[in-house]
N, CA, C and O atoms as a CHARMM CRD file, in Angstrom:
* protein
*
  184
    1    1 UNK  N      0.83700  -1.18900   0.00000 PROA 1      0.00000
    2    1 UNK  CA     0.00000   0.00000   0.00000 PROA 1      0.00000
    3    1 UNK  C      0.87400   1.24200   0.00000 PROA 1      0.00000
    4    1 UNK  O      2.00200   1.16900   0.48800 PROA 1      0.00000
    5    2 UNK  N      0.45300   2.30300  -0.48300 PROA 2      0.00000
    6    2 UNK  CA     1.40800   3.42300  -0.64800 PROA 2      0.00000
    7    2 UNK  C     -0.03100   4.35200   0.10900 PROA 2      0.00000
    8    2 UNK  O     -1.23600   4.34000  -0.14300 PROA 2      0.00000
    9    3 UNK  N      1.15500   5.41600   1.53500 PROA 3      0.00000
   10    3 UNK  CA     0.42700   6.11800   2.15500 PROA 3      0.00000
   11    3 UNK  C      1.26500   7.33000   2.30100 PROA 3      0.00000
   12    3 UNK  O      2.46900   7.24600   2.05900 PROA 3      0.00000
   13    4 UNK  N      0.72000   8.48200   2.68600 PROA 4      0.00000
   14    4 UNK  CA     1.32900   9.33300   2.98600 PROA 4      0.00000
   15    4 UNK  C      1.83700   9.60900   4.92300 PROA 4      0.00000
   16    4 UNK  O      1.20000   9.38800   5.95300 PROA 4      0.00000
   17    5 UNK  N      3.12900  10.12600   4.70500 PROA 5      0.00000
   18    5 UNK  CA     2.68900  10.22000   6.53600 PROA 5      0.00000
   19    5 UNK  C      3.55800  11.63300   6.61500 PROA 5      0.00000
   20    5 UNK  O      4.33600  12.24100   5.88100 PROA 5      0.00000
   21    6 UNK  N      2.96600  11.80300   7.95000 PROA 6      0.00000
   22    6 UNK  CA     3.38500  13.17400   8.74700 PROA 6      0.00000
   23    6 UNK  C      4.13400  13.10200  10.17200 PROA 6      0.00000
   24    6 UNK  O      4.15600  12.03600  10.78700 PROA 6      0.00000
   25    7 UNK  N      4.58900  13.96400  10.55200 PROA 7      0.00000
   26    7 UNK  CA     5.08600  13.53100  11.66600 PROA 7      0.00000
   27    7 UNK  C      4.28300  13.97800  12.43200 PROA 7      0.00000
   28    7 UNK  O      3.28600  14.58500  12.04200 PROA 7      0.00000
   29    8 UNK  N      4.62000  13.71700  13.96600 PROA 8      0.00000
   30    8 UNK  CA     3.83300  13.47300  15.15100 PROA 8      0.00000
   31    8 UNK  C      3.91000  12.41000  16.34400 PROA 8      0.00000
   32    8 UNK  O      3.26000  11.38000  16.52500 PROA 8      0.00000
   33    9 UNK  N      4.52800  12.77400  16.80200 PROA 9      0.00000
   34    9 UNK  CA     4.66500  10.89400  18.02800 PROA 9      0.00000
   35    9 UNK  C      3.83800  10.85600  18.93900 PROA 9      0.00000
   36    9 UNK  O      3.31300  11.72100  19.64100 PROA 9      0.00000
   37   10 UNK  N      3.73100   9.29300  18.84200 PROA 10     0.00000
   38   10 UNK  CA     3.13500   8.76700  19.60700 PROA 10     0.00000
   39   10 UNK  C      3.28900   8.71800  20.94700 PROA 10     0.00000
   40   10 UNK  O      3.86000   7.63500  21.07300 PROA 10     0.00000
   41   11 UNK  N      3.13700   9.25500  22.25800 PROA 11     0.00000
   42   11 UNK  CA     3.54400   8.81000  23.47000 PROA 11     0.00000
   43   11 UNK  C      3.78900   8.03500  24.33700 PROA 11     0.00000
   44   11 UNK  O      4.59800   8.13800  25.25900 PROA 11     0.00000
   45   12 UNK  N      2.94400   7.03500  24.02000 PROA 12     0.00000
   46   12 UNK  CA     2.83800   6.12500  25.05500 PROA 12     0.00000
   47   12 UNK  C      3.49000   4.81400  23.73300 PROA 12     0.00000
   48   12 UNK  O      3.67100   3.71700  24.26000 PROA 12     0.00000
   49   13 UNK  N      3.68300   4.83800  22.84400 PROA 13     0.00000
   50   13 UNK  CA     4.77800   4.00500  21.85200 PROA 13     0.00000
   51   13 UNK  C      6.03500   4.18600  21.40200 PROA 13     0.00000
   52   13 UNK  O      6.25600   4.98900  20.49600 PROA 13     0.00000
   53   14 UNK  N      6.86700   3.56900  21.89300 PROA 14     0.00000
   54   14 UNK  CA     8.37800   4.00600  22.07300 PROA 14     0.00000
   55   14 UNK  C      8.81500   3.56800  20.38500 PROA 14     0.00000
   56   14 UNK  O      8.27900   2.59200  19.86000 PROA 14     0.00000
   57   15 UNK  N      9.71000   4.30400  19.73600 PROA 15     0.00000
   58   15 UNK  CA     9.93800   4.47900  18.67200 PROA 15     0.00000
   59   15 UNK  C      8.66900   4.94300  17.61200 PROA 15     0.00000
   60   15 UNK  O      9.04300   4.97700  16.43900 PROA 15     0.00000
   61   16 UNK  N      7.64800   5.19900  17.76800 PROA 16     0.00000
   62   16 UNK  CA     6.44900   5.30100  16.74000 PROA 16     0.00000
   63   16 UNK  C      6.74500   7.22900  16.78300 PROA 16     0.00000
   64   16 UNK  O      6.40300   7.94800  17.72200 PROA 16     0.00000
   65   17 UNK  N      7.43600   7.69300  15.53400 PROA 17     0.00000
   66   17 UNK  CA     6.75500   8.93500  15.32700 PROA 17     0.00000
   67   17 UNK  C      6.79800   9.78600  14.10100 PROA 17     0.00000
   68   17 UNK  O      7.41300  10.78500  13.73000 PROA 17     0.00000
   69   18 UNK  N      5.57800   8.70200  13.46400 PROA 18     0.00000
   70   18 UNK  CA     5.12900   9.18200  12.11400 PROA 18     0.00000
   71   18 UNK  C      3.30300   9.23600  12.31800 PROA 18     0.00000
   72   18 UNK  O      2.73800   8.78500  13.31500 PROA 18     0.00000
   73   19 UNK  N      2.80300   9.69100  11.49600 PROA 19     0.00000
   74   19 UNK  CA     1.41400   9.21200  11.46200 PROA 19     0.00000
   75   19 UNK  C      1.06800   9.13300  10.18500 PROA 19     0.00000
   76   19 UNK  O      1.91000   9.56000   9.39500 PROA 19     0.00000
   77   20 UNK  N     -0.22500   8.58400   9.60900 PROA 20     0.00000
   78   20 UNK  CA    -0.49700   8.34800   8.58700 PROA 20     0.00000
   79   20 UNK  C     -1.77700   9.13800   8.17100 PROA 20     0.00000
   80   20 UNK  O     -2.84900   9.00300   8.76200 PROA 20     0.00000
   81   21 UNK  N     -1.54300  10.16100   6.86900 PROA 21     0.00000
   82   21 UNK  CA    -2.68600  10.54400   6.85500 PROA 21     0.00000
   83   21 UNK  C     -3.54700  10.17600   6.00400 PROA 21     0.00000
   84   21 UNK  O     -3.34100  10.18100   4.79100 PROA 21     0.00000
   85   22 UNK  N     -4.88400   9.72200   6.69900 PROA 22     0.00000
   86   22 UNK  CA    -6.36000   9.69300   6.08100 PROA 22     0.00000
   87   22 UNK  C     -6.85400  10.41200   5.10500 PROA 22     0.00000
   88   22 UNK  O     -7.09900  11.61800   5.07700 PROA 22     0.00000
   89   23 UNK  N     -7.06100   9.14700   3.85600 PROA 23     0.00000
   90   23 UNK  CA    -8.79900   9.47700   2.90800 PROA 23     0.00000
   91   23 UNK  C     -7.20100  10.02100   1.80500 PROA 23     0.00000
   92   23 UNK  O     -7.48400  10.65700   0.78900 PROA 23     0.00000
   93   24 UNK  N     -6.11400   9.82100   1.99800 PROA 24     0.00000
   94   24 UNK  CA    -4.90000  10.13800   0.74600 PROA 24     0.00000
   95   24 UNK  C     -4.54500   8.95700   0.27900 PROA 24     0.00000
   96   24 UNK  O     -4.62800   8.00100   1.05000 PROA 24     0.00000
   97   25 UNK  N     -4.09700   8.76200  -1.00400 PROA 25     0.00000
   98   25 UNK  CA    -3.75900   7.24000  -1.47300 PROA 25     0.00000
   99   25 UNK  C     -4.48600   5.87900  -1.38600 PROA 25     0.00000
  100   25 UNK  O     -5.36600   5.54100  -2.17800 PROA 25     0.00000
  101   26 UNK  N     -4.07800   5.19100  -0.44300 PROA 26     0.00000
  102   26 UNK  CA    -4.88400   3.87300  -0.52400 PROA 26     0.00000
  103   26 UNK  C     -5.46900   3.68400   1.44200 PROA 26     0.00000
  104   26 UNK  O     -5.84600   2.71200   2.09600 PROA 26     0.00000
  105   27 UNK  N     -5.33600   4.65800   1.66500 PROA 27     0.00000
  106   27 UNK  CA    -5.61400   4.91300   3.20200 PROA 27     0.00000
  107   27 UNK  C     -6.83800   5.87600   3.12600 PROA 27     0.00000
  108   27 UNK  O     -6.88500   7.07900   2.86800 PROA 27     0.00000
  109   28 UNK  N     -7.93400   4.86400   3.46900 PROA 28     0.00000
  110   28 UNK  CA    -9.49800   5.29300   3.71700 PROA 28     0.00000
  111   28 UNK  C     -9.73800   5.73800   4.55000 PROA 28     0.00000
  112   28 UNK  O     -9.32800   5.32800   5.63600 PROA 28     0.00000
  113   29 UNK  N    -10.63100   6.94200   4.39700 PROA 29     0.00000
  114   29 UNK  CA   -11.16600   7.78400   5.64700 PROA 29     0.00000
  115   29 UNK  C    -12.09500   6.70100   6.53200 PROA 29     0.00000
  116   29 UNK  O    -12.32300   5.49200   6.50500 PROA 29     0.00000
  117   30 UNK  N    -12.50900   7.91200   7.36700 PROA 30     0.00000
  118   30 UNK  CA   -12.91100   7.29000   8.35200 PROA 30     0.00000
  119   30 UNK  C    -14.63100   7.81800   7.89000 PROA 30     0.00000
  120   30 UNK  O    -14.78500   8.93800   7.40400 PROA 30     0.00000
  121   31 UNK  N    -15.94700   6.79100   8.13000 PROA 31     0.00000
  122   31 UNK  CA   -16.87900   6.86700   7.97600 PROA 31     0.00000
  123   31 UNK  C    -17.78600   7.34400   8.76100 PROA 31     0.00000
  124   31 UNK  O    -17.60500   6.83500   9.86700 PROA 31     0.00000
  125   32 UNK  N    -18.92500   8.25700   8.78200 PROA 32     0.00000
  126   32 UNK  CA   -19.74800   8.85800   9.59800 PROA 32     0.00000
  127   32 UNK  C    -18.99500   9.43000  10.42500 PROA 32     0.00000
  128   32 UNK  O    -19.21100   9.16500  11.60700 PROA 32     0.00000
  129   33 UNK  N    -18.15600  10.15000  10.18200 PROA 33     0.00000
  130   33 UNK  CA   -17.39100  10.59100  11.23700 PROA 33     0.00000
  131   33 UNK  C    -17.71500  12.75700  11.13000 PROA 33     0.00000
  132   33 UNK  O    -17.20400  13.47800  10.27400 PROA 33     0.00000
  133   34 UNK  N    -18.69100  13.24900  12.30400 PROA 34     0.00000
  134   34 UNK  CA   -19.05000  14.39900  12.03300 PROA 34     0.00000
  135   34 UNK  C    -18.47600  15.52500  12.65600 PROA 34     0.00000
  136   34 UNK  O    -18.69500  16.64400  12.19300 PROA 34     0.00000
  137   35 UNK  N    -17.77300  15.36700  13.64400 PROA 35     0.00000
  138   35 UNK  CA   -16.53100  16.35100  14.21100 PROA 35     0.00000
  139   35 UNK  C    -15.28100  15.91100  14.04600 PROA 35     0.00000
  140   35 UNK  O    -15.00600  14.71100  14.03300 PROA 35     0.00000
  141   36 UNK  N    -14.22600  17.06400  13.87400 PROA 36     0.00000
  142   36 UNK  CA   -12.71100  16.75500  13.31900 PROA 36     0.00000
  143   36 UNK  C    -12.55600  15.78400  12.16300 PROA 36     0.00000
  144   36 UNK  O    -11.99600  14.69400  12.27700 PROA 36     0.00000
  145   37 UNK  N    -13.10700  16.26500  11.00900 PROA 37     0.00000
  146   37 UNK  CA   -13.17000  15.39700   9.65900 PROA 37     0.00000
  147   37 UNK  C    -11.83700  15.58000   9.67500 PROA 37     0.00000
  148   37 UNK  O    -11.04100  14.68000   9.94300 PROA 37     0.00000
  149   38 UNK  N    -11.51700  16.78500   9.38300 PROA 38     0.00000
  150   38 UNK  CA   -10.13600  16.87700   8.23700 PROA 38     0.00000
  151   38 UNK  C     -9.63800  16.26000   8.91300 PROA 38     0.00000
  152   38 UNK  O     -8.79500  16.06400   8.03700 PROA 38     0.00000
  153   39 UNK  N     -9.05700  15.32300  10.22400 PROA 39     0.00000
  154   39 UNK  CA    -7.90400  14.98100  10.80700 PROA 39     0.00000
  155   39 UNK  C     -8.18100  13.19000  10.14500 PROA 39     0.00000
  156   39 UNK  O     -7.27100  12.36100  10.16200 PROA 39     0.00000
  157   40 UNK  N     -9.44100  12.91900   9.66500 PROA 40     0.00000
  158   40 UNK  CA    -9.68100  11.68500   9.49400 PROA 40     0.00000
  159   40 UNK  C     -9.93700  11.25400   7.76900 PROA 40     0.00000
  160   40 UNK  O    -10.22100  10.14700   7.31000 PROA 40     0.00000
  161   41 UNK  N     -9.73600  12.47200   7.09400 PROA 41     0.00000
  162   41 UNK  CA    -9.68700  12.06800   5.97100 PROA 41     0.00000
  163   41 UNK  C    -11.53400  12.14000   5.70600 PROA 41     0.00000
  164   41 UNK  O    -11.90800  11.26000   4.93000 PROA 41     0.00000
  165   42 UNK  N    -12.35400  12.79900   6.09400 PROA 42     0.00000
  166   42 UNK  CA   -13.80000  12.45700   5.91200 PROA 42     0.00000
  167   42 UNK  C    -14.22900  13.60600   5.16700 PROA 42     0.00000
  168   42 UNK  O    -13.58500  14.65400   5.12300 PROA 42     0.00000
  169   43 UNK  N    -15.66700  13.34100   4.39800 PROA 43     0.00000
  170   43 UNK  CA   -15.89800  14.33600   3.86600 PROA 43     0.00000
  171   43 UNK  C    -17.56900  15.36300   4.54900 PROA 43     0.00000
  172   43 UNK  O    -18.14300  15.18600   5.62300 PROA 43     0.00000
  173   44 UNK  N    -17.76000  15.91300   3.94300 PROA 44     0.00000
  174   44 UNK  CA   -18.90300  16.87100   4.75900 PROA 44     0.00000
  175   44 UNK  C    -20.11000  16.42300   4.16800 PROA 44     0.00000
  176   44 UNK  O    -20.66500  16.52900   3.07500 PROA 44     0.00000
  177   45 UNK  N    -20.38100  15.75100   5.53600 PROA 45     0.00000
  178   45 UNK  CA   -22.04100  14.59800   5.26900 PROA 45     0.00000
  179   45 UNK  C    -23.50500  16.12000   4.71300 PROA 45     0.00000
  180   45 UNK  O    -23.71200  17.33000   4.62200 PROA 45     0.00000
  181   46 UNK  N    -24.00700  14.91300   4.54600 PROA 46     0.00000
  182   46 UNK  CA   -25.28900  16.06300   3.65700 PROA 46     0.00000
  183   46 UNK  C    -26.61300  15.52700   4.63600 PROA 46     0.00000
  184   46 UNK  O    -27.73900  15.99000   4.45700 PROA 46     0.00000
């Protein structure tokens, strides 16, 4: 799979500090999701 990532670490995961961002490439948003879309890759429900 090809994704995009950003940085950002994880805290409580020792070595983790990338993140992956949502609803870009082959990495699907997140569904029904109606507060903090943009962080999940979602789009603006109707």
């Amino acid at each position: 799979s090809m994704v995009i990532i950003r940085g950002g670490r994880v805290r409580d995961l020792p070595g983790v500090r990338y993140h992956i961002v949502r609803g870009v490439l082959d990495c699907a948003g997140t569904a029904n999701r109606k507060q903090g879309r943009s962080k999940y890759g979602a789009k603006k429900s109707k």
